[in-house]
N, C-alpha and C positions, 0 to 999 in steps of 0.2 A: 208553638202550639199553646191556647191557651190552658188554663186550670180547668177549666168545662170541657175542654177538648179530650183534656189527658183522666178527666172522669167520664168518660165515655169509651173509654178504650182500655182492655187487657187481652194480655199474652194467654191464652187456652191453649191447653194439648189433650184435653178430651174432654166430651159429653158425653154422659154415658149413661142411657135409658135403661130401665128395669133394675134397678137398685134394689137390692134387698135387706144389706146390711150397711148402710149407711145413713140411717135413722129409720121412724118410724113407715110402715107403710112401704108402698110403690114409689120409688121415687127416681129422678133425673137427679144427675152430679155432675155439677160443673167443676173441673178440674184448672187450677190457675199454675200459669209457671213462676218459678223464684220464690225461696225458701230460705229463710234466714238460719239453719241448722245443716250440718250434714253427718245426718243418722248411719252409721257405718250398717245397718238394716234395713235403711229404706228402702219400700217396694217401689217407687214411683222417682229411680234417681234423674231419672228422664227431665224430670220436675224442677229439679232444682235449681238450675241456672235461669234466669228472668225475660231471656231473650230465648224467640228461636231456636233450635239447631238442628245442624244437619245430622243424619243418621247413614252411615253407611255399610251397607249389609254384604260385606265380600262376598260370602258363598253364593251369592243371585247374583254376580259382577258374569259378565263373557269377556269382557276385556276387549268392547268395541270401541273405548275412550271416546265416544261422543259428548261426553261431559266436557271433557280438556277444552278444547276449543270455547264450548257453550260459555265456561265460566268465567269473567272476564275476572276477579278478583283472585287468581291462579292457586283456588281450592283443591283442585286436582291435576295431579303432574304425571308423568310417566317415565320412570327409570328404566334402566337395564341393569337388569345383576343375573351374572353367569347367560347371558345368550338367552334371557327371560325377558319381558315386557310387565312392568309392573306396576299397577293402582297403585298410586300413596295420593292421601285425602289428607287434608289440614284444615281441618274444620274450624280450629280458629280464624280465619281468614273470612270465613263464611258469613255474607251481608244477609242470609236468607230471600234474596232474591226467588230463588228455585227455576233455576235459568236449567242448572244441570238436572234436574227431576224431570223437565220436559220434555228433554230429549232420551232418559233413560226410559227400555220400555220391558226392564226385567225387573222395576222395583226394587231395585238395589242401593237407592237412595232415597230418603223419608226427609220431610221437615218437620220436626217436632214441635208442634207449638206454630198458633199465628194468630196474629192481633186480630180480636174480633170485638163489634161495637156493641153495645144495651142492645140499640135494635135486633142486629144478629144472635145475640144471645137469647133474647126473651124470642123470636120468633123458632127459632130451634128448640127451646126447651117447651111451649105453647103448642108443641107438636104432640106432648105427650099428657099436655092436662087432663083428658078424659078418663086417663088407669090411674090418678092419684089416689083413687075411693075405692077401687075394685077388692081389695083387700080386707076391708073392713075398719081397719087403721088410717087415721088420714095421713095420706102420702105426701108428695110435694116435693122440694127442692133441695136440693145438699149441695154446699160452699165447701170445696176438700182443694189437693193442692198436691205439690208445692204448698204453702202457705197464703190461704186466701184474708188472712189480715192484712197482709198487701196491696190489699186492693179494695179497701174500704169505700171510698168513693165513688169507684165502679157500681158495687154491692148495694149502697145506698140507692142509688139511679135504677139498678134491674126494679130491687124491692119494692121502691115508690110506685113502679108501673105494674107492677102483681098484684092486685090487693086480692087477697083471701085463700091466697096460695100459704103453703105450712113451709118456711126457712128453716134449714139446719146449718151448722155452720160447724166442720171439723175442722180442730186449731190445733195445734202444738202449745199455744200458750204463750209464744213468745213476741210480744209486740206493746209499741207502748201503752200505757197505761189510756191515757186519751183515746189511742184509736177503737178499747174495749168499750169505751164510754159512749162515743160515736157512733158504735154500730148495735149496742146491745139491744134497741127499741125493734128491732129489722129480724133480728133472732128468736126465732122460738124456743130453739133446741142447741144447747152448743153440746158437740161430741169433742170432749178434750181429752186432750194425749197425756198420758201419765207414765215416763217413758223411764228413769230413773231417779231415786229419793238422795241417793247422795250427790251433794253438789261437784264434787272430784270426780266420780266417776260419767254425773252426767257431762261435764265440760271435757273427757277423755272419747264418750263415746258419740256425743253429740254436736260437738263442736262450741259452745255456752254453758257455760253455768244454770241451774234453774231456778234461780231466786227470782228474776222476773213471772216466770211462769208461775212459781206456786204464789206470787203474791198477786195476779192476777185468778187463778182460781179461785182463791181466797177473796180476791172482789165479788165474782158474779157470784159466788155462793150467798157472801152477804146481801147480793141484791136481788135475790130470791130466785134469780134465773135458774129455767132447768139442766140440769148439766150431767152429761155423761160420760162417765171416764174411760176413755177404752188404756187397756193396757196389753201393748205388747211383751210379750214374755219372751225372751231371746235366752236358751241355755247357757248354762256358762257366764253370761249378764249381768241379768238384772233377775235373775230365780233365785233370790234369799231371802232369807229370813229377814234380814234389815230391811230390805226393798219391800217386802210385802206388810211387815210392822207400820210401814212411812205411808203403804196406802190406807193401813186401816186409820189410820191417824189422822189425815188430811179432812 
C-alpha cells in the first residue's frame, strides 16, 4: 500500500453526532482507534488497541454456535465442561473479517472499529453540517480517540477537503514533537489532557512518563494556539494538592 494509500485510511469506532461537550458548539466527533497510553480510567478502553476487535457479549449468546463453523480462523470453539456446551471466543485470533457477526442474529458479537477512507468520513460527518451554527457558538468537528495524533495524515486530508468547518482536536499530549508541528495549521481548538503533574505517578497510572506531553503543551502555548485543558479528576489519584499546584503552574 502506498504512503497516499495508508493517508487515506483510519481505524474509527465511532462518529458521534450532537456533541455537546467536546469543544465549542454543536459538533460531530470522530473517534480513532490506538492509543499510545493505557489510562487505568479510561472511558473509551475499546479505543485502545489500533486494529479492529471483536466484542463478545455472552449474555445475548443462545448457544446456536453458528459462528464456529462461519469463522475460518477458529475464533470460536465449543467445549464441554460438566455435560454443558460452551462459548469460548479468542479474539486474539480475530482477522476482523466479521464472517461470525453475519450469521449471529442476537447481536452477541460486535466489531469494534473499521477502516474507513476521507471520502467515508467527510461524507458521514457532511451529514451534519447544517446544526454546526444552531447554537449560537460555531460548532464543527472534534478529532478524539484512542489518540488521534495518530493519524495525522488522515487528519490532514479530511481538513484540506472542509474548508470553513471549525477542527478540534482532543490529545493526550503524547506524540512527537513534529507530528504537533504538522498538524497544528488544521486545528483550531486542541482540548488537551492534563491527566497527572507527577512524572512517577503518571508512568504508574498511564503507562509513560509525561515529559513529552508537558513539553508539547508548553509548544503550542508558545505558538499561541488555543488550548483547553480538560482534567480528569480520579479520587484517590490524582485529587491533591501537588496535582492541582502543577496545573496552576503550567
Amino acid at each position: 500500500m502506498t504512503e497516499q494509500a495508508i493517508s487515506q485510511c483510519a481505524t474509527i469506532f465511532d462518529i458521534q453526532s450532537f456533541s455537546l461537550h467536546d469543544g465549542p458548539g454543536i459538533r460531530t466527533t470522530v473517534f480513532f482507534k490506538g492509543c499510545p497510553l493505557s489510562c487505568l480510567w479510561c472511558h473509551n478502553p475499546e479505543s485502545n488497541a489500533a486494529r479492529p476487535q471483536l466484542m463478545f457479549h455472552s449474555k445475548l449468546c443462545t448457544g446456536c454456535m453458528q459462528c464456529v463453523p462461519a469463522c475460518r480462523q477458529g475464533v470460536h470453539q465449543v467445549i464441554e465442561h460438566e455435560g454443558n456446551r460452551m462459548h469460548v471466543v479468542d479474539a486474539g485470533l480475530c482477522i476482523g473479517s466479521g464472517d461470525c457477526i453475519k450469521v449471529c442474529c442476537y447481536d452477541a458479537l460486535t466489531l469494534v472499529g473499521s477502516l474507513m477512507t476521507v471520502d467515508e468520513v467527510i461524507d458521514r460527518v457532511s451529514k451534519d453540517l447544517r446544526y454546526f451554527a444552531l447554537k449560537g457558538d460555531q460548532g464543527g468537528v472534534t478529532f478524539s480517540g484512542g489518540e488521534p495524533m495518530l493519524h495525522v495524515p488522515f487528519i490532514k486530508a479530511l481538513v484540506s477537503r472542509m474548508p470553513g468547518v471549525n477542527f478540534c482536536m482532543e490529545t493526550s499530549g503524547y506524540a512527537p514533537r513534529e507530528s504537533f508541528e504538522e498538524v497544528m495549521p488544521c486545528i483550531d481548538l486542541f482540548l488537551f489532557d492534563y491527566k497527572m503533574t507527577s512524572p512517577t505517578l503518571h508512568t504508574q497510572f498511564c503507562g509513560k512518563d509525561n515529559a513529552l506531553i508537558l513539553e508539547n503543551l508548553d509548544y503550542l502555548h508558545e505558538s499561541g494556539k488555543p488550548i483547553v485543558l480538560r482534567l480528569p479528576l480520579i479520587p484517590t489519584i490524582n485529587d491533591s494538592a501537588d496535582h492541582f499546584d502543577g496545573i496552576a503552574s503550567c
